[in-house]
C-alpha positions as CSV (number, residue, x, y, z in Angstrom):
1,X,-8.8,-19.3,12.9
2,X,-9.3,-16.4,10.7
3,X,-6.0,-15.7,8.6
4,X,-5.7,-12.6,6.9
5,X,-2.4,-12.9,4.3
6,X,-0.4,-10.5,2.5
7,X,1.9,-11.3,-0.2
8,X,-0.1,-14.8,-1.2
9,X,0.7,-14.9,-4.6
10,X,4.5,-15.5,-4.1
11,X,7.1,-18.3,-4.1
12,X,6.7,-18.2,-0.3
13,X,2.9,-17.5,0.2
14,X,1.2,-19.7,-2.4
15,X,2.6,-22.4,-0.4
16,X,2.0,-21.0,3.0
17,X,-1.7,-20.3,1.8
18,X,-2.2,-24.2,0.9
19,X,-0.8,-24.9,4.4
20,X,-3.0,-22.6,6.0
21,X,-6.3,-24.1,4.2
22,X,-5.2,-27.5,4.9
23,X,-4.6,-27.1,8.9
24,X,-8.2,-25.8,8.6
25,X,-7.9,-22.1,9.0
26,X,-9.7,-19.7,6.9
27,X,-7.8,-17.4,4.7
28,X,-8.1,-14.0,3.4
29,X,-5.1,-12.8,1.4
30,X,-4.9,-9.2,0.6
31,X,-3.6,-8.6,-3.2
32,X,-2.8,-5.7,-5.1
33,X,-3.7,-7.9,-8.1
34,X,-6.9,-9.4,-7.6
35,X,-7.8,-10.9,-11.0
36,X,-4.2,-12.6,-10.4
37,X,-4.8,-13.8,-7.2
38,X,-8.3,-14.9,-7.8
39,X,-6.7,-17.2,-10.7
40,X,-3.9,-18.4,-8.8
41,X,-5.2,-19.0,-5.0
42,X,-7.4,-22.0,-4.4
43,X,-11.1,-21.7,-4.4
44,X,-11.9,-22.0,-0.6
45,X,-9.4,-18.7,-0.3
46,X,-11.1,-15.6,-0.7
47,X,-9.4,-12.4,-2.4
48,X,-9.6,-8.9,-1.4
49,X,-7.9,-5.9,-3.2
50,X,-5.6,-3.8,-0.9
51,X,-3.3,-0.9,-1.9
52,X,-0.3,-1.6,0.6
53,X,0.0,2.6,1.0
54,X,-3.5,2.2,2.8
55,X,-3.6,-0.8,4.6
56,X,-6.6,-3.2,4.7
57,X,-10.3,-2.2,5.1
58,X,-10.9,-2.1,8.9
59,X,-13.9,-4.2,8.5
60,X,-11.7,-7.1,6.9
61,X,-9.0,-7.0,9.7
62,X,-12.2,-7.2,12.1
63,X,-12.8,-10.2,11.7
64,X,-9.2,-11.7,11.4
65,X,-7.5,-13.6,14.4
66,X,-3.7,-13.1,12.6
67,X,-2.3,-11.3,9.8
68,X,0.7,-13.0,8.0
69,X,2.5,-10.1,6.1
70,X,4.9,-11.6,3.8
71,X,4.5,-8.6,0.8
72,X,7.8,-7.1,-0.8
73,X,9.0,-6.8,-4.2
74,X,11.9,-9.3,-5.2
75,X,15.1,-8.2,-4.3
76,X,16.6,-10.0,-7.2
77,X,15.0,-9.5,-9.7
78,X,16.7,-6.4,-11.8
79,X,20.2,-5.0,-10.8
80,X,20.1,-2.5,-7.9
81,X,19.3,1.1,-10.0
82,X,18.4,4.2,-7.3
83,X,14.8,3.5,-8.7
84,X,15.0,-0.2,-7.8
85,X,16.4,0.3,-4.4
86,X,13.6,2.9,-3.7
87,X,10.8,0.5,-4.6
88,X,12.4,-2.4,-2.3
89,X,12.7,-0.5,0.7
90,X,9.3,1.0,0.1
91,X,7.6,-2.2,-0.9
92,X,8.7,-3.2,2.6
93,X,8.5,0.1,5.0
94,X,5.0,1.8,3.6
95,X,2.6,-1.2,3.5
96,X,3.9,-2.6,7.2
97,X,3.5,1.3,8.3
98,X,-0.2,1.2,6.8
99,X,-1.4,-2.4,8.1
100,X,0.0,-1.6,11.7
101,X,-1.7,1.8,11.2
102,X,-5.4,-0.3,9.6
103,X,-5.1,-2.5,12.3
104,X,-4.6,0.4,15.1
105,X,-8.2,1.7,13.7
106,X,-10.1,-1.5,14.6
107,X,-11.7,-1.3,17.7
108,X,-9.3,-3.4,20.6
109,X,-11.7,-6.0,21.1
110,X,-11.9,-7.3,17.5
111,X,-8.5,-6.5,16.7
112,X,-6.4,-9.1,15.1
113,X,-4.4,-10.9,18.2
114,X,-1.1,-11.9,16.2
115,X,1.1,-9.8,13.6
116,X,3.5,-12.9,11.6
117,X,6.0,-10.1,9.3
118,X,8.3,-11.6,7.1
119,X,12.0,-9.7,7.2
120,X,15.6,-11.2,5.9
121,X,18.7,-12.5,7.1
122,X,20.0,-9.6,5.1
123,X,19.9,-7.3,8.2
124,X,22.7,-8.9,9.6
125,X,25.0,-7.7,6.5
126,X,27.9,-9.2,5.3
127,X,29.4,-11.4,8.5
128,X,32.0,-13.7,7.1
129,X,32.8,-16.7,9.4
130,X,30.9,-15.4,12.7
131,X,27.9,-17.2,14.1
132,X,24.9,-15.1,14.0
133,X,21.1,-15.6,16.4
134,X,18.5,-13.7,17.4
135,X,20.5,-11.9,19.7
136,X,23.3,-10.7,17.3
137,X,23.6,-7.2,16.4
138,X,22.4,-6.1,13.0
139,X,25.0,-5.3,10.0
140,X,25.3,-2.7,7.4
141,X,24.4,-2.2,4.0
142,X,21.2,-1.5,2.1
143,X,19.6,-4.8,2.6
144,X,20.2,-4.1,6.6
145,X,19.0,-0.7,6.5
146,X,15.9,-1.9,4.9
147,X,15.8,-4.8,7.2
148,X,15.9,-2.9,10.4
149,X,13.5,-0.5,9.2
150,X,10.7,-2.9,8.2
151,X,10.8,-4.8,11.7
152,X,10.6,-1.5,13.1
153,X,7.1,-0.5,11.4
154,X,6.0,-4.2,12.5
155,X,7.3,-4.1,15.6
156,X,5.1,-1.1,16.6
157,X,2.1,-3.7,16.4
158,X,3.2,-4.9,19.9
159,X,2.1,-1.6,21.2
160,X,-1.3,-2.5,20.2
161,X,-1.4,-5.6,22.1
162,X,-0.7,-8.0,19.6
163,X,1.8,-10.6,20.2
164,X,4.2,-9.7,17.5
165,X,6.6,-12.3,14.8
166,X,9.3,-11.2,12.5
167,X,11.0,-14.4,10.6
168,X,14.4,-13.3,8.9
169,X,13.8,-15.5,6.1
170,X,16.7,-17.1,4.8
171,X,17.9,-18.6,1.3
172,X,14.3,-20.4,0.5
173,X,14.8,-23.4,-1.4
174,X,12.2,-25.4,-4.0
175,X,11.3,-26.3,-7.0
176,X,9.9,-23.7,-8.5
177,X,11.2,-20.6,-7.5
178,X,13.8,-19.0,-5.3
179,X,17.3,-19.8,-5.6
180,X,17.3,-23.2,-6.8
181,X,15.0,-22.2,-9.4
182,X,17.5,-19.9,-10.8
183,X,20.1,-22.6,-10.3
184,X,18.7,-25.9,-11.5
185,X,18.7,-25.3,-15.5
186,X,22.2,-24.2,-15.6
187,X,23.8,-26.8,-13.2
188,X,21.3,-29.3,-15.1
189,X,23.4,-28.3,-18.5
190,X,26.7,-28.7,-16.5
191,X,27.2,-24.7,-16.1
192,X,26.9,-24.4,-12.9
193,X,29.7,-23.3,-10.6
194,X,30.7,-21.3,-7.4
195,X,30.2,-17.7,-6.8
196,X,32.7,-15.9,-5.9
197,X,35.5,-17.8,-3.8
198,X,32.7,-20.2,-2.5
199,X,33.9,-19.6,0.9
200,X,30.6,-17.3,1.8
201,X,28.0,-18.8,4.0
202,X,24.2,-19.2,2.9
203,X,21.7,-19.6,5.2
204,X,19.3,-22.2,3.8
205,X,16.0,-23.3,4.4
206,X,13.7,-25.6,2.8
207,X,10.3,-23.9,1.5
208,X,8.1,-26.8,3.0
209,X,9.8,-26.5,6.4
210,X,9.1,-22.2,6.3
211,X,5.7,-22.8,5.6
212,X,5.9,-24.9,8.8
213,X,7.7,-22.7,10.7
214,X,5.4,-19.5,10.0
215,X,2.5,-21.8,10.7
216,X,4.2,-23.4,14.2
217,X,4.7,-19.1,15.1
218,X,0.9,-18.9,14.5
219,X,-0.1,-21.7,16.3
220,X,2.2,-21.2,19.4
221,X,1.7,-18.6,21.9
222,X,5.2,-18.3,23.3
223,X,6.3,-17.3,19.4
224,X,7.3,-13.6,19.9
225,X,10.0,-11.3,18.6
226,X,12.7,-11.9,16.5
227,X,12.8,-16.1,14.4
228,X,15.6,-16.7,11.8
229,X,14.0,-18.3,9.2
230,X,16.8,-21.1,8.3
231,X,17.6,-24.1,8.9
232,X,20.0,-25.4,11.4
233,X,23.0,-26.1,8.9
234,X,24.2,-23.2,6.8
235,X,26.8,-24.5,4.0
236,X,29.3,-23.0,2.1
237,X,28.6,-21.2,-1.5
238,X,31.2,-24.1,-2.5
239,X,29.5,-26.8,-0.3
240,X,26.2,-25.9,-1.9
241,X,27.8,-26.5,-5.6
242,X,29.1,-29.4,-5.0
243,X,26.3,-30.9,-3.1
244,X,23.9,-29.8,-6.0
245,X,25.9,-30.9,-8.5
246,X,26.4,-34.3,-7.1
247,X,22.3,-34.8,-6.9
248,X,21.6,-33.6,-10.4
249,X,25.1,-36.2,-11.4
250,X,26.3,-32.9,-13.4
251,X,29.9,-31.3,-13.4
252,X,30.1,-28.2,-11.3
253,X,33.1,-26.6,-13.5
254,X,32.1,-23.1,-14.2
255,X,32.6,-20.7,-11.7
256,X,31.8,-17.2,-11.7
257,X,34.7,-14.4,-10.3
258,X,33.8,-12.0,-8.1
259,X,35.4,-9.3,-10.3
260,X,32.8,-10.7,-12.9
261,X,29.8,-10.4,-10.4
262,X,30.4,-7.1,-10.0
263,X,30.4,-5.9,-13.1
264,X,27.0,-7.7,-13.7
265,X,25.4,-7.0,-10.8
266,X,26.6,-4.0,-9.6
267,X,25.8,-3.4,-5.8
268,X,23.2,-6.5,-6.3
269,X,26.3,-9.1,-6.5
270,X,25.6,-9.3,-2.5
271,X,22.9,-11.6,-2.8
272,X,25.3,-14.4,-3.9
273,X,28.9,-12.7,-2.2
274,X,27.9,-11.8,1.3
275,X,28.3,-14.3,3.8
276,X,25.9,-14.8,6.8
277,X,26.4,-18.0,8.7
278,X,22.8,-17.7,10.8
279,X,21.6,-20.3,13.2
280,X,18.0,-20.6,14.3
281,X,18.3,-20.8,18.3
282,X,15.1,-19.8,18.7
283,X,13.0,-21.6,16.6
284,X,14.7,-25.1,18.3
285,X,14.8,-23.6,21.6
286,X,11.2,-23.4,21.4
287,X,10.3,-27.0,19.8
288,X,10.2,-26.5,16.0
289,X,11.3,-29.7,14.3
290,X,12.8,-29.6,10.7
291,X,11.5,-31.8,8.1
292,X,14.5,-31.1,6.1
293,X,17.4,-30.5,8.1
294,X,20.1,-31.4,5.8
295,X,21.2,-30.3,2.4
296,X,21.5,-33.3,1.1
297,X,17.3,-34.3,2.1
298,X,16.1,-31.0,0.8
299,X,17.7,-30.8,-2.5
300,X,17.0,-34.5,-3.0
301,X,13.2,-34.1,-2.4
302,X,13.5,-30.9,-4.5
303,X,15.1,-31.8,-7.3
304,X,12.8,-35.1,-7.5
305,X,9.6,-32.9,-7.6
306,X,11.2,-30.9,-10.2
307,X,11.7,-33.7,-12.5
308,X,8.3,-34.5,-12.0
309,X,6.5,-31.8,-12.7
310,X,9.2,-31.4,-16.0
C-alpha cells in the first residue's frame, strides 16, 4: 500500500515510518523540512516538501491508499505564551483543514481510501479519578479546545468517503524522546520525584506498541472513529516514580510542589498535574494485542535500550 505520512520526522513518526517500510508499504512523508527529512528518513522513504497551510500536491495524494497525519508542534516544549498557544492550535487545525481540503480536490476514484489523524487524550481535560473511553464526553481547557477542534477538521474526511481514524495519543513512552526522555537523566542522578501530589493519572503507552496500533487502524477495516491511544493500565504520577525509580535502582526523593509547577510552567504545568485515567475499549474490543501491557515491561525494555545506545 501506498502511505502518504505527515509529521515523519518526530518521536512518534520516525518510528511509525520504519514500521511502515518494514510491513512492506511504500511511504511518502510530507515535510516542511525536506533537507531534514531527507537526512533523517531511510533511503527507501521518499520526501516531498509540503506547507501544511496548503495541503499536499493533488498529484501526490493520487496515488496514496492512506494518509497518516501525525503533524503538530510539541506542546511541551516552551511555557504556554499567547504566541505559543496560537502556534499549537494552528499547527493542529490549519494543516488537517488543508489535507482534508487537498484530498477533496482529487478526483473520487483515486482518492486516498483511509485518513489515520493523530489527536490527544488532552481533549478529555483534567478528570481526576473517573474512567474515561471513546464514548466519554470531552473536557475543558486549551488542550481540549484544541483537541476537539482538530478531530473536527479530520473528521470532515468521512464526508469524502474515506473511512476516517483519530488516535487520542496518550503519554508515549521510549527511549529517546517523549516523557521518559525528559525523565531518565534526572531520576538516573537520583533527582527524580513526583509531580504534584502524585495522585494524577497518566495514561501511558509504549512507543513500539503506538506504532502497532496506528499500523493495526491501517490494516483493519472495521478501524473507524474515535481510538485512545494508551495502554490498558494507566498508573499514578506516584506509581510511575516509584516504578521508574525502582528499574533505574535510584532514589525517587525529590518531588516537585504544585505551587512550584506553577510558577514554572505557568498554564503549561497541566501536562504533568491533570489527571486523565483513559482506557482503550476500543482498540481491545476490536483485537489489538499489546506488546507492552504493563509498566513494569515497558520501562524495562526501555530503559535497557537506553543504556545501550549510551
Amino acid at each position: 500500500m501506498n502511505v502518504l505520512v505527515t509529521g515523519g520526522t518526530g518521536f512518534i513518526g520516525k518510528a511509525l515510518v520504519a514500521e511502515l517500510l518494514h510491513q512492506g508499504h511504500a511511504v511518502t512523508v510530507a515535510s516542511r523540512d525536506l533537507v531534514r527529512a531527507r537526512a533523517t528518513l531511510p533511503p527507501a522513504c521518499q520526501a516531498i516538501a509540503w506547507q501544511p497551510n496548503q495541503g499536499p500536491p493533488p498529484a501526490v495524494l493520487g496515488t496514496c491508499a492512506a494518509v497518516i497525519h501525525l503533524a503538530g508542534a510539541g506542546v511541551g516544549e516552551r511555557r504556554w505564551s499567547a504566541a505559543r498557544k496560537r502556534a499549537i492550535r494552528d499547527s493542529r487545525v490549519q494543516p488537517t483543514r488543508a489535507l482534508v481540503e487537498a484530498i477533496a480536490a482529487v478526483p473520487r476514484e483515486r482518492r486516498p481510501q483511509v485518513l489515520i489523524s493523530a489527536s490527544a487524550i488532552g481533549i478529555y481535560g483534567d478528570r481526576g479519578d473517573e474512567i474515561l473511553d471513546e464514548s466519554s464526553v470531552p473536557g475543558s481547557g486549551f488542550l481540549a479546545e484544541v483537541c476537539k477542534e482538530w478531530e473536527r477538521e479530520a473528521s470532515a474526511a468521512s464526508a469524502l468517503g474515506m473511512r476516517t481514524v483519530m488516535v487520542r495519543i496518550g503519554v508515549v513512552l521510549g527511549h529517546d524522546g517523549g516523557a521518559l526522555g525528559k525523565m531518565l537523566p534526572l531520576f538516573r542522578l537520583g533527582v527524580g520525584g513526583r509531580l504534584g501530589n502524585g495522585e494524577q493519572w497518566l495514561s501511558w503507552i509504549h512507543r513500539e506498541d503506538l506504532v502497532r496500533l496506528f499500523h493495526f487502524a491501517l490494516a483493519t477495516a472495521e478501524v473507524g472513529g474515535i481510538v485512545n491511544g494508551v495502554g490498558p493500565a494507566p498508573v499514578t504520577n506516584r506509581e510511575l516514580t516509584v516504578a521508574l525509580a525502582a528499574t533505574l535502582h535510584r532514589p525517587a526523593l525529590l518531588p516537585a510542589p504544585e505551587f512550584a509547577l506553577r510558577l514554572a510552567l505557568g498554564e503549561m504545568a497541566a501536562l504533568v498535574l491533570d489527571s486523565q485515567r483513559v482506557l482503550p475499549r476500543a482498540a481491545e474490543r476490536l483485537g489489538f494485542s499489546y506488546k507492552y501491557a504493563s509498566l513494569a515491561a515497558a520501562l524495562s525494555e526501555i530503559t535497557a535500550e537506553s543504556a545501550r545506545s549510551a
